[in-house]
C-alpha positions as CSV (number, residue, x, y, z in Angstrom):
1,X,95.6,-27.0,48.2
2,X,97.1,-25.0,45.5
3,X,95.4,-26.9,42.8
4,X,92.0,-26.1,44.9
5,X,92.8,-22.7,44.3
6,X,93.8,-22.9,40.8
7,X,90.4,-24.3,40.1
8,X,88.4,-22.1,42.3
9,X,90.3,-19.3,40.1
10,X,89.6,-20.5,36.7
11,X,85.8,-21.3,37.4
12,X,85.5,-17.3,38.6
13,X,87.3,-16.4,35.6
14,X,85.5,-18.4,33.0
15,X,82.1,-17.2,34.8
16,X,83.0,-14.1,34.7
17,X,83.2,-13.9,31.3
18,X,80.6,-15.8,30.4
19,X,78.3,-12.8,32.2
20,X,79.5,-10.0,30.5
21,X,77.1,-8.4,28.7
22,X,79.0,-6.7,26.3
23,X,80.4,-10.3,24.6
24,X,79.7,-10.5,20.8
25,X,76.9,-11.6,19.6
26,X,77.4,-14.1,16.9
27,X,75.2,-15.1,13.3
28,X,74.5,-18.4,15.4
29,X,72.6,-17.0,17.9
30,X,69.8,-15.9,15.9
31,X,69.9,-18.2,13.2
32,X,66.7,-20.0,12.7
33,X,65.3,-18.0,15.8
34,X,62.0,-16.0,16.0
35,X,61.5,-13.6,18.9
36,X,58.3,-11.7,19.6
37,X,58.2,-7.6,20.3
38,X,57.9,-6.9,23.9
39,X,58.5,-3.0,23.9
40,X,59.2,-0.2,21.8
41,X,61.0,2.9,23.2
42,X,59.6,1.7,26.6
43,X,56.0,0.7,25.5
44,X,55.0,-1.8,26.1
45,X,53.3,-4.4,23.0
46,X,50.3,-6.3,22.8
47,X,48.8,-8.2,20.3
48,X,46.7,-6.2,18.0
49,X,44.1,-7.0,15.8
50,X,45.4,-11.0,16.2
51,X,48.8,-9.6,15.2
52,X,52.2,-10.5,16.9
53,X,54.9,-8.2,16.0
54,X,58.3,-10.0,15.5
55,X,61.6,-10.7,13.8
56,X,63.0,-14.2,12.3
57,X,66.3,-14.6,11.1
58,X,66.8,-17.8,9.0
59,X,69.7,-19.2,7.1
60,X,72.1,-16.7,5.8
61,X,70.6,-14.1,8.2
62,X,67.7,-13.9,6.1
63,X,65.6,-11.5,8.2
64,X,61.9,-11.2,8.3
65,X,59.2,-9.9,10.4
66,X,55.8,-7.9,10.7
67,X,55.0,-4.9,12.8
68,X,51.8,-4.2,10.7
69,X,53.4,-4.7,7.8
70,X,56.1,-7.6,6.9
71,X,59.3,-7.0,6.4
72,X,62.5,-9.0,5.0
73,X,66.1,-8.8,3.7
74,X,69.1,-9.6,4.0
75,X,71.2,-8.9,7.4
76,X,74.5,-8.1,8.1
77,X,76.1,-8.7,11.7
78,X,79.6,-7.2,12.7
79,X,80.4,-6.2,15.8
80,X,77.2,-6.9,17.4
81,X,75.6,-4.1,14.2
82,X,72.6,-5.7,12.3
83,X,72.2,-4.3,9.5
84,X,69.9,-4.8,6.8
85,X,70.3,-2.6,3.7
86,X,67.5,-2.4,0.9
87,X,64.8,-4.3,3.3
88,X,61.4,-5.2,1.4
89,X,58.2,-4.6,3.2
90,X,54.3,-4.9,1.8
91,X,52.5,-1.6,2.7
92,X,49.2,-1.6,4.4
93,X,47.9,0.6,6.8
94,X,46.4,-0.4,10.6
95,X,43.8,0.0,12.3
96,X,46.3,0.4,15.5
97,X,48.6,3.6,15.0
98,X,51.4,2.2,17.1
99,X,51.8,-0.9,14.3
100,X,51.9,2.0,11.6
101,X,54.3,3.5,13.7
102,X,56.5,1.0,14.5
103,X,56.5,-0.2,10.9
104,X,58.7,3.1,10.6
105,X,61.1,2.8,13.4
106,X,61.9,-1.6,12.3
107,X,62.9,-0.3,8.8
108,X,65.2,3.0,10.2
109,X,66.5,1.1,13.0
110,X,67.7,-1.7,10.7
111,X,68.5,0.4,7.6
112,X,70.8,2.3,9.4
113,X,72.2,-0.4,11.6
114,X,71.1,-1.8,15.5
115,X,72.9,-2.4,17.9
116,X,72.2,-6.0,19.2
117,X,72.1,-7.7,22.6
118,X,71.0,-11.3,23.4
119,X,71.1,-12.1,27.4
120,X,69.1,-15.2,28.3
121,X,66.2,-15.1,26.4
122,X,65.8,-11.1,25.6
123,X,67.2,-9.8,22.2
124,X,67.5,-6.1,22.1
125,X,68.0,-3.7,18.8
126,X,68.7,0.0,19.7
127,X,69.6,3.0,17.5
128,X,69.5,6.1,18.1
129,X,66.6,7.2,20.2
130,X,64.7,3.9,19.7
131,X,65.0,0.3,21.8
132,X,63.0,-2.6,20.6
133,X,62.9,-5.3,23.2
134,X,62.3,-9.0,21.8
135,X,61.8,-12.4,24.0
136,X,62.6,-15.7,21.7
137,X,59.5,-17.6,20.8
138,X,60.5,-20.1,18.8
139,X,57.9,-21.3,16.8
140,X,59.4,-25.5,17.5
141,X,61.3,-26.3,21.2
């Protein structure tokens, strides 16, 4: 009986944890992933003009995206920050003002550091007064 209980105990524990939503987000998780835009600041995206915004992060936390306009460095994560300093981006205008827009609130948002969740599917990157809300699409299952 007591090793019933001892078992019952460590499965709650170990789920437990494994739920909480503020466990670290490691370099691993995003490595070689590409997630889509879903929302800005509670807005909610569509494809524009045959454009997808999203964010990739490849080996080394290379990061790289488009909004309107692409965007890429390199990315720092510590304690579930991503930062990327000195980030690169072309620099066209849109036809659609919330691309132009958001090409603005990707490169402050990352320039100054986001705060980063991953639950499930859903990566999130908040600072400040601005959420972007991502869902992994990678490009290969």
């Amino acid at each position: 009986m007591n090793k019933s209980l001892l078992m019952v105990v460590v499965a709650i524990t170990l789920s437990a944890c494994s739920m909480n939503p503020k466990s670290a987000v490691k370099q691993s998780d995003l490595q070689h992933h590409r997630f889509v835009l879903v929302s800005v600041d509670g807005t909610p995206v569509s494809a524009s003009q045959g454009r997808v915004p999203e964010i990739q992060f490849g080996q080394d936390m290379h990061v790289s995206g488009k909004m309107c306009n692409g965007f890429f460095g390199k990315g720092e994560l510590q304690n579930n920050v991503l930062t990327v300093k000195g980030m690169g981006a072309t620099r066209m205008l849109c036809a659609d003002q919330h691309l132009n827009q958001w090409d603005q609130v990707i490169g402050q948002v990352l320039n100054k550091g986001a705060s980063v969740s991953l639950n499930h599917n859903t990566l999130v990157l908040s600072e400040g007064q601005h959420t972007l809300v991502y869902t992994l699409k990678d490009l290969m299952n």
